[in-house]
C-alpha positions as CSV (number, residue, x, y, z in Angstrom):
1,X,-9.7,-33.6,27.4
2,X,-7.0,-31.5,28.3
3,X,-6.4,-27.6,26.2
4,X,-3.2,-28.8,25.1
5,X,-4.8,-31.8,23.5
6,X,-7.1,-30.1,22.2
7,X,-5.1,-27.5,20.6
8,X,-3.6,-30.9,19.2
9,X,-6.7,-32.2,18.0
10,X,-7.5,-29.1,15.7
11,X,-4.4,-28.4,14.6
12,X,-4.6,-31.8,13.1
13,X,-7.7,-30.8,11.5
14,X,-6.4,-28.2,10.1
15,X,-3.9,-29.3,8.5
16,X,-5.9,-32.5,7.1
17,X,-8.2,-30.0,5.6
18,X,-5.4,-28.0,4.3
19,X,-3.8,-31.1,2.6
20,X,-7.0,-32.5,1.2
21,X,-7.3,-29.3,-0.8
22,X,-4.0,-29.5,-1.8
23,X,-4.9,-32.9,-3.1
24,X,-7.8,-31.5,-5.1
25,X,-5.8,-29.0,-6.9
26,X,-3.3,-31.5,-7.7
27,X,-5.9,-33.9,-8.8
28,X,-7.5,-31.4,-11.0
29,X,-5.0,-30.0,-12.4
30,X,-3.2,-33.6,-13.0
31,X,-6.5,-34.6,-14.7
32,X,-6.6,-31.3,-16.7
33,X,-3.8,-31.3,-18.4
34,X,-1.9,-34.6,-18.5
35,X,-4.1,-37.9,-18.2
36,X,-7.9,-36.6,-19.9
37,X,-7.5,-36.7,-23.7
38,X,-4.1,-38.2,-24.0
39,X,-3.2,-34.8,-24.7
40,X,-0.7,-32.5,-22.5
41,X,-0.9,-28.8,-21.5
42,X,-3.6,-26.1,-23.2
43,X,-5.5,-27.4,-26.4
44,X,-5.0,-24.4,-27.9
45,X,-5.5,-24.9,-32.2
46,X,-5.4,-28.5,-31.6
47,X,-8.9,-27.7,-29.5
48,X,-10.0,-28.5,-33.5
49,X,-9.2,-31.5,-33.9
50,X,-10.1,-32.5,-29.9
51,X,-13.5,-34.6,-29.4
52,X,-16.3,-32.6,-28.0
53,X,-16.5,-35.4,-25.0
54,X,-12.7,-35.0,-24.1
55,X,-13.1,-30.9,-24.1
56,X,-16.5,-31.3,-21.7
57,X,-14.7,-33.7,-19.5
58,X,-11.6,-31.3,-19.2
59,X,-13.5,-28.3,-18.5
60,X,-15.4,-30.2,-15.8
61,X,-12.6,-30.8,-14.3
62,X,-11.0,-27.6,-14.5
63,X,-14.5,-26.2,-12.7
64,X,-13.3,-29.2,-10.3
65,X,-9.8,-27.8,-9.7
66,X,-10.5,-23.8,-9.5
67,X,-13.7,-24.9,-6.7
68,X,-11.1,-26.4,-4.8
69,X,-8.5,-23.5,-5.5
70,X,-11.5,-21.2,-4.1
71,X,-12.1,-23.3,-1.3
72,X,-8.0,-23.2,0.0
73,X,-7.9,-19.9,-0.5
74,X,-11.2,-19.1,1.3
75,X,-10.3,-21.3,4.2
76,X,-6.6,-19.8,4.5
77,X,-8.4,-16.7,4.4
78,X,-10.9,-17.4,7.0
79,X,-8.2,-19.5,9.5
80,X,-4.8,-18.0,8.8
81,X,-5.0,-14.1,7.4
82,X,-8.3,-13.2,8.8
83,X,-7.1,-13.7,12.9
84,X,-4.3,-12.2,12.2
85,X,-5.7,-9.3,10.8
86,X,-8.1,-9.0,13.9
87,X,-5.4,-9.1,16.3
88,X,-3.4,-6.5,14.5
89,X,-6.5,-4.3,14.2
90,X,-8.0,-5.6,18.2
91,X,-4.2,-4.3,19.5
92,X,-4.5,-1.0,17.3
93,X,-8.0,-0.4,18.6
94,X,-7.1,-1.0,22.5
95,X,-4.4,1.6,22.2
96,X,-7.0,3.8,20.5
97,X,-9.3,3.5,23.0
98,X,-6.9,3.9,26.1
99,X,-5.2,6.9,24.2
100,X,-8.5,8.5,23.8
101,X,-9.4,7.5,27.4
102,X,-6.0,9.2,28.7
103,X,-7.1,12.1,26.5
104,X,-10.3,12.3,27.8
105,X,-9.1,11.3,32.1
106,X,-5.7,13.8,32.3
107,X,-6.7,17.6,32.5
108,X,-4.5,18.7,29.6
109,X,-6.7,16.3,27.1
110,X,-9.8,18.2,25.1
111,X,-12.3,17.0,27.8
112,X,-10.8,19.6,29.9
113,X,-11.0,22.8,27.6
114,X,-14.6,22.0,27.2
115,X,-15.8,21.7,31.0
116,X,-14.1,24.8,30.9
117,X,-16.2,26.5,28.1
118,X,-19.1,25.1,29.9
119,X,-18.4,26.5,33.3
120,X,-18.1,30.3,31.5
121,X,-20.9,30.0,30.0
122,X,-22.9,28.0,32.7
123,X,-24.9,25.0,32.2
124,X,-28.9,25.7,31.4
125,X,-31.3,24.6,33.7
126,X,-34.6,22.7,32.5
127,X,-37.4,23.7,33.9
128,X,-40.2,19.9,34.0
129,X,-43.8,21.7,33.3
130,X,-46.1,20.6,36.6
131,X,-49.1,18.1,35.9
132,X,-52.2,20.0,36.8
């Protein structure tokens, strides 16, 4: 299977799974607030007068929708923002790291005033006690 294909392939994926938790939501929130209980849009005082079967089966289905609202926006999160994110903060770190390795390579960069220091001051030798 060619890369192009399967760049094709899981694109398609993607946005199957993308639309399937668009359907949820839309299910859910359908359910919710226009076909359980006859009833359309929040209770509210009428929550009163509502049987306690209708209010369980509209909550369950309001656990249903907000799941699935979770879901979208972890997998977003996870597919869309997150790789982003990394290759904003992956370019900011490599020119980080090659700034600090210019720093460190030219001779005006701090690596340079502090083989200086050393060479004044001379580097200590260690003296390796003998086995006897």
């Amino acid at each position: 299977m060619s890369k192009l294909t399967k760049a094709k392939l899981w694109h398609i994926i993607h946005v199957l799974i993308l639309i399937n938790f668009m359907v949820q939501v839309l299910y859910g929130t359908y359910m919710v607030f226009f076909a359980v209980g006859g009833r359309r849009w929040p209770l509210l005082l009428q929550a009163m007068d509502t049987p306690v079967e209708v209010i369980l089966r509209r909550r369950l289905y309001a656990i249903e929708t907000w799941v699935a609202m979770v879901g979208l926006g972890l997998y977003i999160a996870v597919t869309e923002i997150l790789p982003r994110r990394m290759r904003q903060w992956w370019r900011m770190g490599n020119q980080r790291l090659l700034q600090g390795a210019l720093d460190f390579l030219l001779p005006d960069g701090p690596l340079s005033e502090l083989a200086q220091r050393d060479e004044m001051v001379g580097t200590p030798e260690v003296h390796v006690p003998e086995d006897t």
